[in-house]
MARKEKE-311568 format. One line per 4 residues: for each residue x negated, y negated, z negated of C-alpha. Coordinates in nm, 2 decimals. Layout:
N
X:Y:Z; ...;
This chain:
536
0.00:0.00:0.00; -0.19:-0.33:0.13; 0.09:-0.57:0.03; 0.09:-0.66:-0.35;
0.27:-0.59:-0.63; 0.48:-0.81:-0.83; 0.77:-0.84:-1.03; 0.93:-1.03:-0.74;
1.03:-0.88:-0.42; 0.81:-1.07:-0.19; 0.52:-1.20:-0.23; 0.51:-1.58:-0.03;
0.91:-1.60:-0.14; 0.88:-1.90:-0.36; 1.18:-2.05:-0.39; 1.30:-1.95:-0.72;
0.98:-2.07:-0.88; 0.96:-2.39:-1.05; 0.64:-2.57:-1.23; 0.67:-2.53:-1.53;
0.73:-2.90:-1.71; 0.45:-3.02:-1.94; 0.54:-3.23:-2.27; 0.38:-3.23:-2.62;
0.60:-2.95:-2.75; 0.63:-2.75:-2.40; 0.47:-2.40:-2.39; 0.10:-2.44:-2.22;
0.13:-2.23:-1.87; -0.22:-2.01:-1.82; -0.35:-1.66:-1.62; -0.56:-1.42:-1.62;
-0.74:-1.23:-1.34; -0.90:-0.93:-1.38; -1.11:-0.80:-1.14; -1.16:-0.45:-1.17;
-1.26:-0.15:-0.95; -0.96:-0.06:-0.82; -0.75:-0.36:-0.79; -0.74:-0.73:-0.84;
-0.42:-0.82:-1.14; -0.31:-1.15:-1.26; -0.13:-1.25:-1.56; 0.05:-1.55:-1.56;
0.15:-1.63:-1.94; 0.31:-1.93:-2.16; 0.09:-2.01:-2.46; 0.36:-2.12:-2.72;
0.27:-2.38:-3.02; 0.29:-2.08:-3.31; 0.09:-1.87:-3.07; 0.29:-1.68:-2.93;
0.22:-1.51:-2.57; 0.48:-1.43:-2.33; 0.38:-1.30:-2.00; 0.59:-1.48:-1.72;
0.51:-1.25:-1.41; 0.19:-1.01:-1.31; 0.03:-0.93:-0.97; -0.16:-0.62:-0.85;
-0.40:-0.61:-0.54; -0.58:-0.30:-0.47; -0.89:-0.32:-0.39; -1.22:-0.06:-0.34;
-1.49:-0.28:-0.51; -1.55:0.02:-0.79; -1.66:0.28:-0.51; -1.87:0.06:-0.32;
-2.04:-0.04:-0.62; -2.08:0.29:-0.82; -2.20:0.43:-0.47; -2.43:0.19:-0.32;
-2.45:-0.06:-0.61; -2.35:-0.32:-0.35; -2.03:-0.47:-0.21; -2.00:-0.52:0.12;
-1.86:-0.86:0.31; -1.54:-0.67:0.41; -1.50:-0.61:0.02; -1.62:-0.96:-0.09;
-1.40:-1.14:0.16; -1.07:-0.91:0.09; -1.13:-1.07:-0.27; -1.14:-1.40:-0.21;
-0.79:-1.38:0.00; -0.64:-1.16:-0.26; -0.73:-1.48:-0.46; -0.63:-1.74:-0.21;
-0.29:-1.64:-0.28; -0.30:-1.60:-0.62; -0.44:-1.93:-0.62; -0.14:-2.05:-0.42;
0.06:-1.91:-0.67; -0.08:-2.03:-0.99; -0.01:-2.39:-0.81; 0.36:-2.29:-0.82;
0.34:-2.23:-1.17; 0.16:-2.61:-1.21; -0.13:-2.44:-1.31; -0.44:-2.61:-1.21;
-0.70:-2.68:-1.51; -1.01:-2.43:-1.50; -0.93:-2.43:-1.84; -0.59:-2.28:-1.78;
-0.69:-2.04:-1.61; -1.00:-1.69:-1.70; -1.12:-1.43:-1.35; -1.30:-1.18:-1.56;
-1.49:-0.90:-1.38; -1.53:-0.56:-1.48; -1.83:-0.24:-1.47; -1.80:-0.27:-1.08;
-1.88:-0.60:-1.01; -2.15:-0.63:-1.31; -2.32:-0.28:-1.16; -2.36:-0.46:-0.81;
-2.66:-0.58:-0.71; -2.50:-0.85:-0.53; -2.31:-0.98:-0.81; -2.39:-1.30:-0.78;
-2.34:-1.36:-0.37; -2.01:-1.17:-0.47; -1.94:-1.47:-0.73; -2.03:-1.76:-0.54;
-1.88:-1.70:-0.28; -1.58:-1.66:-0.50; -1.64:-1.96:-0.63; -1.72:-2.13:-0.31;
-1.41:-2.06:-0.15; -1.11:-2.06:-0.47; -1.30:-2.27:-0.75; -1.23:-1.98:-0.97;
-1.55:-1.92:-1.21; -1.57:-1.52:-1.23; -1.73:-1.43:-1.60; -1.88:-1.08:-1.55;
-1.81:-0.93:-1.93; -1.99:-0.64:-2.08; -1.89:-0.33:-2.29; -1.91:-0.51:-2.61;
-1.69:-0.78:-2.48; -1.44:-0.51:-2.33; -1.46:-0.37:-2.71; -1.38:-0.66:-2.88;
-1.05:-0.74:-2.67; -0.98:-0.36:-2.69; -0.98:-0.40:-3.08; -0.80:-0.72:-3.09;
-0.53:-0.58:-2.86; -0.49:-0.21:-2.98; -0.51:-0.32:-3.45; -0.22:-0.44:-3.48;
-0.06:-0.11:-3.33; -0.23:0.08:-3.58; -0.20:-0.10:-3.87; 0.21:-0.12:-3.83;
0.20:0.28:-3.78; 0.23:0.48:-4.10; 0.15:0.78:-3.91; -0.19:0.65:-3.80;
-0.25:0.48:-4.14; -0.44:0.81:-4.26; -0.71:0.96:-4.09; -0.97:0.85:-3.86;
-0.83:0.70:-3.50; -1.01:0.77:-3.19; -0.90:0.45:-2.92; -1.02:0.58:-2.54;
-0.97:0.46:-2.20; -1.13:0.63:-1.89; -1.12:0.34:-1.68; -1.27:0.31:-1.26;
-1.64:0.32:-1.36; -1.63:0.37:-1.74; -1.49:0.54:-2.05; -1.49:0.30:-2.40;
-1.42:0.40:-2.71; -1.36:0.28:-3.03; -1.38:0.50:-3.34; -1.16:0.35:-3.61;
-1.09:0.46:-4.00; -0.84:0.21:-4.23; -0.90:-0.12:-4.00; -1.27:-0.06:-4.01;
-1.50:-0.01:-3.69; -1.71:0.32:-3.75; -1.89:0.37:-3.39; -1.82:0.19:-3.01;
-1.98:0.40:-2.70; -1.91:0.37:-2.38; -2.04:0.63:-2.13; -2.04:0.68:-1.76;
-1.75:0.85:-1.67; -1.46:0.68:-1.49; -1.18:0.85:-1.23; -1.35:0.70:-0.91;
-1.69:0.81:-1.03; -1.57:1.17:-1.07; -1.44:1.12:-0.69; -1.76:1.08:-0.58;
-1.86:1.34:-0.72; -1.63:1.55:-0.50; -1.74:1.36:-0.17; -1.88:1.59:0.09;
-1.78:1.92:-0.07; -1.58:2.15:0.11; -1.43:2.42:-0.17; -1.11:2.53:-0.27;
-0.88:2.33:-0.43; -0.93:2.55:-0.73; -1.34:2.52:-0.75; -1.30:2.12:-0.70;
-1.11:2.11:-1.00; -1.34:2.33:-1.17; -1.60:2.11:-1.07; -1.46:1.78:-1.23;
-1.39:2.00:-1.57; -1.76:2.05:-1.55; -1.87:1.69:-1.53; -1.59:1.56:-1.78;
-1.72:1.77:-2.03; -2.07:1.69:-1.99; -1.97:1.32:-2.02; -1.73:1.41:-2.29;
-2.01:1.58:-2.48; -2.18:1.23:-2.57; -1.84:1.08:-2.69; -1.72:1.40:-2.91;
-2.10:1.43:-3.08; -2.04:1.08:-3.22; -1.69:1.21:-3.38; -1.73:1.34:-3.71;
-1.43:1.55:-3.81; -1.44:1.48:-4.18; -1.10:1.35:-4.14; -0.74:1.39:-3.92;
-0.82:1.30:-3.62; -0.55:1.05:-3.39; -0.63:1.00:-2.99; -0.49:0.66:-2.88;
-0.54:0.64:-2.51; -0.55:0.33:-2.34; -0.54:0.24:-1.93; -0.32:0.25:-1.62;
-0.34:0.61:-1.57; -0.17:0.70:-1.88; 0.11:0.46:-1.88; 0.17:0.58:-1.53;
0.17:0.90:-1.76; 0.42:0.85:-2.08; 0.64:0.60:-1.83; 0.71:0.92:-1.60;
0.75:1.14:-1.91; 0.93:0.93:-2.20; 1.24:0.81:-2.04; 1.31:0.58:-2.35;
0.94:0.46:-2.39; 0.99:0.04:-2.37; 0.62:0.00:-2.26; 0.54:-0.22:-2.63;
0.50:-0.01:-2.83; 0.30:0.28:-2.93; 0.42:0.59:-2.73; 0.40:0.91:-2.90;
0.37:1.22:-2.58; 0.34:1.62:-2.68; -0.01:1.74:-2.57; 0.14:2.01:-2.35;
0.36:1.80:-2.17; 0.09:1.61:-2.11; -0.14:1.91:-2.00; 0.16:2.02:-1.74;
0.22:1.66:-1.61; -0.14:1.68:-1.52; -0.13:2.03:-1.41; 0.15:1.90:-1.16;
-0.03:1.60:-1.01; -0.34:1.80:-0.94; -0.19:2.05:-0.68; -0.13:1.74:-0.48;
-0.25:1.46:-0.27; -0.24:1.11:-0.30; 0.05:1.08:0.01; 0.26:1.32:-0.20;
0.23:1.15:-0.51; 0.32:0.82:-0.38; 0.64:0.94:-0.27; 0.73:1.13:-0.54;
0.60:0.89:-0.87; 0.52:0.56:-0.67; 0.25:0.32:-0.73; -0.04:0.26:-0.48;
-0.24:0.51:-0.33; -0.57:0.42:-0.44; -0.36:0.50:-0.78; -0.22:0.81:-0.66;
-0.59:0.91:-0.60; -0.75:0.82:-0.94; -0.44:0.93:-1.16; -0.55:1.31:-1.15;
-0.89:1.32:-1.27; -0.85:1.02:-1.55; -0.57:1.24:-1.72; -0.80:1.53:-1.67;
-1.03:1.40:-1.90; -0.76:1.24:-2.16; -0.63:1.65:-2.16; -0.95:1.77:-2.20;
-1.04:1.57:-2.54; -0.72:1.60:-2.68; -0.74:2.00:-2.65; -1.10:2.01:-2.74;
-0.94:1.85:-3.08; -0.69:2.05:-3.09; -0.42:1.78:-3.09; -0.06:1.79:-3.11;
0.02:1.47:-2.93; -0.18:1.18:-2.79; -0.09:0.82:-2.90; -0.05:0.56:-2.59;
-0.08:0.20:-2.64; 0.00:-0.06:-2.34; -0.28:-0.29:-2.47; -0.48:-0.38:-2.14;
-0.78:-0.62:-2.04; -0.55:-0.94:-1.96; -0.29:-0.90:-2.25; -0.61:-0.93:-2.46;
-0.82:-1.26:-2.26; -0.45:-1.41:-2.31; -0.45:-1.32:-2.69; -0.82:-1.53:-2.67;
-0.71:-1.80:-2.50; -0.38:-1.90:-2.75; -0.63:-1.86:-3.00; -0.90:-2.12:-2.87;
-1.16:-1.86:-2.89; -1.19:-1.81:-3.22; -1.26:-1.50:-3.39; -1.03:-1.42:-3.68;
-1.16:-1.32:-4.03; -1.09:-0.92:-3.99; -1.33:-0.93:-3.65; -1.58:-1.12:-3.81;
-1.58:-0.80:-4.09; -1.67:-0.62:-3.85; -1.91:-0.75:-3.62; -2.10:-0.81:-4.00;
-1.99:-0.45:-4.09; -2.20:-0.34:-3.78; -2.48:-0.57:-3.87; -2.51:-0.44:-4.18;
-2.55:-0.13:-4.07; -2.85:-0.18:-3.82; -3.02:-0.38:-4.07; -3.00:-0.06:-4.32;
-3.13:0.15:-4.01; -3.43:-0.05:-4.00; -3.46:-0.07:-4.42; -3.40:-0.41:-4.47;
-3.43:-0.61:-4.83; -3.11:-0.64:-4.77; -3.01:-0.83:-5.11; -3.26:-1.09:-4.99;
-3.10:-1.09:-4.68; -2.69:-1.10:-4.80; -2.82:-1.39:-5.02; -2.99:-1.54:-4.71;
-2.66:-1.49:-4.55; -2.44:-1.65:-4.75; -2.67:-1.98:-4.84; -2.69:-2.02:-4.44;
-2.31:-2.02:-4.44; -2.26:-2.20:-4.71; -2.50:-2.48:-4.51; -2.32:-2.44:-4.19;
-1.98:-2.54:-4.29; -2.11:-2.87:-4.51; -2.33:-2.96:-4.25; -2.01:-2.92:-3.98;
-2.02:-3.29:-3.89; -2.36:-3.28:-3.79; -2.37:-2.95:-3.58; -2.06:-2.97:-3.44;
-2.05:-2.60:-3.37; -1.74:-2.36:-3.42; -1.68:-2.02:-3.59; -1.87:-1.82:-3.33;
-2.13:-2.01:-3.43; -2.12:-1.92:-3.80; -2.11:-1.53:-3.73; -2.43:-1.59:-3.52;
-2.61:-1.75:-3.74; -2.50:-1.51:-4.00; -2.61:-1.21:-3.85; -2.93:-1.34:-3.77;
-2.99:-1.43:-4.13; -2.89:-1.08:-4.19; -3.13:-0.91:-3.98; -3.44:-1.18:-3.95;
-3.66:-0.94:-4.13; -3.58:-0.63:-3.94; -3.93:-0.64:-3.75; -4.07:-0.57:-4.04;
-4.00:-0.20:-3.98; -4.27:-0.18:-3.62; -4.52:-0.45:-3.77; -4.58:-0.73:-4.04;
-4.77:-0.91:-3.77; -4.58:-1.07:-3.55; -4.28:-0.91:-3.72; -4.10:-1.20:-3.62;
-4.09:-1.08:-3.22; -4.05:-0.75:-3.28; -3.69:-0.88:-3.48; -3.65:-1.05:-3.16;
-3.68:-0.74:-2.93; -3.49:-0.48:-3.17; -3.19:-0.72:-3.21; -3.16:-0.78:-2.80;
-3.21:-0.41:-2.76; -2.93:-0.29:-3.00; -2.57:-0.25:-3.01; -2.35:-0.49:-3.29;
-1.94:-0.40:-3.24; -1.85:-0.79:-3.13; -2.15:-0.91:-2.97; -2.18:-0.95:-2.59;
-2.53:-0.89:-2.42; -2.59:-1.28:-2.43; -2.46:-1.30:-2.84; -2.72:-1.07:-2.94;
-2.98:-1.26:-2.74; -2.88:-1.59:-2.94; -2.90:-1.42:-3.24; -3.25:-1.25:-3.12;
-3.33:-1.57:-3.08; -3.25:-1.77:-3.39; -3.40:-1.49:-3.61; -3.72:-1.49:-3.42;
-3.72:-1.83:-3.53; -3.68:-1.82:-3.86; -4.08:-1.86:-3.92; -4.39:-2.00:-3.78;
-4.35:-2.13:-3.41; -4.04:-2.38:-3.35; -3.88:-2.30:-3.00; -4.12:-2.37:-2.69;
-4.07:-2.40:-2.32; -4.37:-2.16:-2.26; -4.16:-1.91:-2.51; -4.03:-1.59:-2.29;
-3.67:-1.52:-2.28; -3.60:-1.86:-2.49; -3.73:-2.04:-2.15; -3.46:-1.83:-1.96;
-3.11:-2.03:-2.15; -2.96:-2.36:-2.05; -2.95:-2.63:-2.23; -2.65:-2.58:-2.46;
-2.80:-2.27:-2.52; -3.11:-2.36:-2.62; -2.96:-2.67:-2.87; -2.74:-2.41:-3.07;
-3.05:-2.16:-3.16; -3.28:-2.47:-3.21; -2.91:-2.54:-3.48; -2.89:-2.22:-3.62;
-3.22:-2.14:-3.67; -3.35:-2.45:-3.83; -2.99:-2.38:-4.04; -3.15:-2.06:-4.13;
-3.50:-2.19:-4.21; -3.32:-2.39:-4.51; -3.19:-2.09:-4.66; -3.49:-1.88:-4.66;
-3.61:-2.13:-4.80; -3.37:-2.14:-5.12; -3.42:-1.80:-5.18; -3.82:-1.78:-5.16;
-3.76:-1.64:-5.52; -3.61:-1.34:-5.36; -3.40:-1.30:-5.65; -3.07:-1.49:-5.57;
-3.09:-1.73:-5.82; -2.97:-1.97:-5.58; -2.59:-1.95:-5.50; -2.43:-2.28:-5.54;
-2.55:-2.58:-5.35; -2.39:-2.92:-5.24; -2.52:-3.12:-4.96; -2.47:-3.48:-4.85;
-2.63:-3.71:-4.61; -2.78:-4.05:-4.72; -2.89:-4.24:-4.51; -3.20:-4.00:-4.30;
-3.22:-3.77:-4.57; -3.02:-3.47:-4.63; -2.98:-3.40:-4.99; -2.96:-3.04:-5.09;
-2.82:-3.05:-5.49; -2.85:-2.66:-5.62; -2.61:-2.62:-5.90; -2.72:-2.40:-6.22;
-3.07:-2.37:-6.17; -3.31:-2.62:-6.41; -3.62:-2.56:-6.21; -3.61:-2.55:-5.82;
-4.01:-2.62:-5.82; -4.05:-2.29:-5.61; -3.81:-2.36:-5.35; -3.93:-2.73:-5.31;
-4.26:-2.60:-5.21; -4.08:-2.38:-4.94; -3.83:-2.64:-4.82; -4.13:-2.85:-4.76;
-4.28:-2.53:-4.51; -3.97:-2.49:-4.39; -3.77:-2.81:-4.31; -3.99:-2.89:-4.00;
-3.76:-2.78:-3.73; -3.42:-2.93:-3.96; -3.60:-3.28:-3.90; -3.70:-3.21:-3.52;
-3.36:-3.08:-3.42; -3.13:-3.30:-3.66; -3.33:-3.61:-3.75; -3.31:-3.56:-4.11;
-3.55:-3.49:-4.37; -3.42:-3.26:-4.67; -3.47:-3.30:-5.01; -3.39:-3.04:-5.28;
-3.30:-3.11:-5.60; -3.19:-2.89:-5.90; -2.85:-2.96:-6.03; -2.68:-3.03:-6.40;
């Protein structure tokens, strides 16, 4: 099927659609586009004032960028340009809607774009002929939405309450999952199995129907081997499965399922749906379930592997949530970005836990941790960063000493290169680089030009670790005692100076001598000079 789908009848039939009005207390009109490896879908949502979301219409292109990509690592110009007229019209569209701000509206791109070589032709040429700004967002990133979208689902069930909740989808290129136990993160993987990579798998051999299927089974579980070894069945364990392929699923099984809510489908009946749509080919199910044929040929093998972990667990029934990509960049935007208090648990959770991997002091470095939040949020007027921010800088204070683990010399790099080269639930690829960053930083050397990977940012990057780590300088600094002694502080500015008063200590003679080491870079970067005196 060429022509898209949509929740109207026909596509250029815009008669019926009216701008939406904008006034103070009218809802803000935004979208989403997701590029992924088999189709191109749009969103188009009102933000309400309480935050609510309400999706207003979707889209659905397919497209073939995920075989191109996972075969060649490279899309071609036929693929490139089919994209940029799928988003002509979307474009055309979205103008309908009196959407028009970049603001208003996020193109994310998914494993097959980010796994091209010519990712960034493919996005300026994008960007060349639409104005849309395609973001290319990691697994971590993907994770993060994932858990936004799918906790409250899991908190409301009383069913999934106990026990330890395993939260999969076997997308185009990828599976992700989430391990989750009472609201708490345990483990995030993702692996490289996906429905159209197990298709190409199949290209070019000429068996039975019987020994391709045997084939796939083979590869799944190989795949599936890496996912199940980070499981630890020291508790009930719930599959929640995510993606197209099984909502396609329950929707054609569960007559009453309303597609909100979380949908509860017998294993077997599962295991025979697949069964079914594995004796035929794409033509024949397209006529007989619907949907698109690129669809139709990635349905098969995705709930292949769903069936396959759910037996190998022995499961009763599989739990399927309608959480999805855009529903989650949506959730993001009526939020501002921010990251609530439960996420921020556990992207410090996950922190925690590297920093124990590597031995860390780490009651030097919780105390560091909370003195360099403390000083972010009274020094929020001159910073002028947000709560991102804050985690950042947390973190690194965290983890700063890490490198001592490879080498006291130089430990300070080697921080830098385990941090970049790790894996924090929350963090994107460039998060953990900022943190990298403002953690190398927390001694010796201020940030330099001529300093490899710092050299590599742009300018608003490079002024928020130059922040946060001269932030984080000042709290080493009040704990040079290593003892925590230090816990209450109140800062003020006068006049070039920033006064650092430290509440229930007599003698701060210690930490003086440190602040003076230490406050260098706060004076480069801010302007200020700090002075530390002890309190009453």
């Amino acid at each position: 099927m060429s022509n898209l789908l949509s929740i109207r009848s026909v596509f250029m039939s815009q008669a019926a659609v009216q701008p939406i009005p904008s006034s103070p207390t009218s809802p803000r009109a935004v979208a989403v586009i997701d590029i992924g490896a088999t189709s191109i879908r749009m969103a188009i949502a009102e933000i309400h004032a309480d935050g609510e979301v309400k999706t207003l219409e979707t889209l659905m292109q397919s497209v073939e960028l995920g075989r191109e990509a996972f075969q060649s690592r490279r899309l071609s110009r036929k693929s490139v340009e089919k994209t940029v007229s799928v988003l002509r019209r979307y474009k055309q569209v979205l103008r309908e809607y009196g959407i028009s701000s970049p603001e208003d509206v996020r193109v994310v791109a998914t494993t097959a774009v980010r796994e091209a070589v010519n990712r960034l032709a493919f996005t300026d040429r994008i960007f060349i002929a639409t104005g849309f700004h395609v973001v290319s967002i990691d697994e971590a990133e993907v994770n993060r939405i994932t858990y936004m979208g799918v906790m409250p689902h899991l908190s409301q069930s009383e069913e999934l309450a106990d026990g330890k909740n395993v939260v999969v989808e076997v997308g185009g290129g990828n599976t992700e999952m989430l391990i989750v136990r009472g609201g708490n993160v345990l483990h995030s993987q993702s692996v490289r199995l996906g429905s159209l990579r197990l298709l190409q798998t199949l290209e070019n051999v000429r068996a039975s129907a019987q020994r391709r299927r045997g084939l796939l089974e083979s590869h799944i579980r190989r795949s599936l081997k890496q996912l199940i070894e980070s499981i630890k069945q020291d508790a009930p364990i719930h599959l929640i499965a995510l993606g197209g392929d099984m909502r396609f699923a329950v929707h054609h099984l569960l007559d009453d399922w309303d597609g909100n809510s979380l949908a509860k489908v017998s294993t077997g009946r599962l295991v025979k749906f697949t069964e079914s749509l594995m004796t035929l080919d794409e033509d024949a199910i397209v006529r007989r379930y619907g949907g698109s044929f690129i669809e139709a040929e990635t349905v098969g093998p995705a709930l292949l592997a769903y069936t396959m972990l759910a037996k190998h667990f022995e499961l009763d029934h599989v739990f399927v949530c309608d959480t999805n990509l855009r529903d989650g960049v949506l959730n993001d935007m009526a939020s501002d970005g921010s990251w609530t208090a439960e996420f921020r648990n556990q992207i410090v959770r996950s922190a925690i836990a590297l920093g124990r991997k590597y031995g860390f002091d780490e009651s030097h470095a919780r105390n560091v941790a909370e003195l360099s939040r403390k000083l972010f949020e009274q020094l929020a007027d001159e910073h002028g960063l947000d709560n991102r921010h804050e985690v950042l800088l947390f973190v690194a204070a965290l983890l700063h000493e890490i490198g001592l683990m490879v080498n006291l010399r130089s430990n300070h790099k080697h921080t830098l290169y385990l941090i970049r080269n790790s894996e924090i639930f929350g963090l994107s690829q460039d998060e953990l680089l900022q943190v990298g960053l403002v953690a190398r930083y927390h001694r010796r050397a201020t940030p330099q030009p001529s300093h490899e990977v710092y050299n590599t940012l742009g300018q608003p990057e490079r002024v928020v670790v130059s922040k946060l780590a001269a932030i984080l300088r000042l709290a080493i600094a009040l704990d040079d005692t290593r003892t925590g002694r230090i816990r209450e502080i109140q800062c003020h500015r006068e006049s070039r100076q920033l006064h650092i008063q430290v509440h229930g200590v007599d003698d701060v003679s210690l930490e003086q001598i440190a602040m003076r080491e230490n406050a260098g870079l706060f004076l480069d970067v801010f302007g200020m000079a700090v002075l530390l005196r002890a309190g009453k």
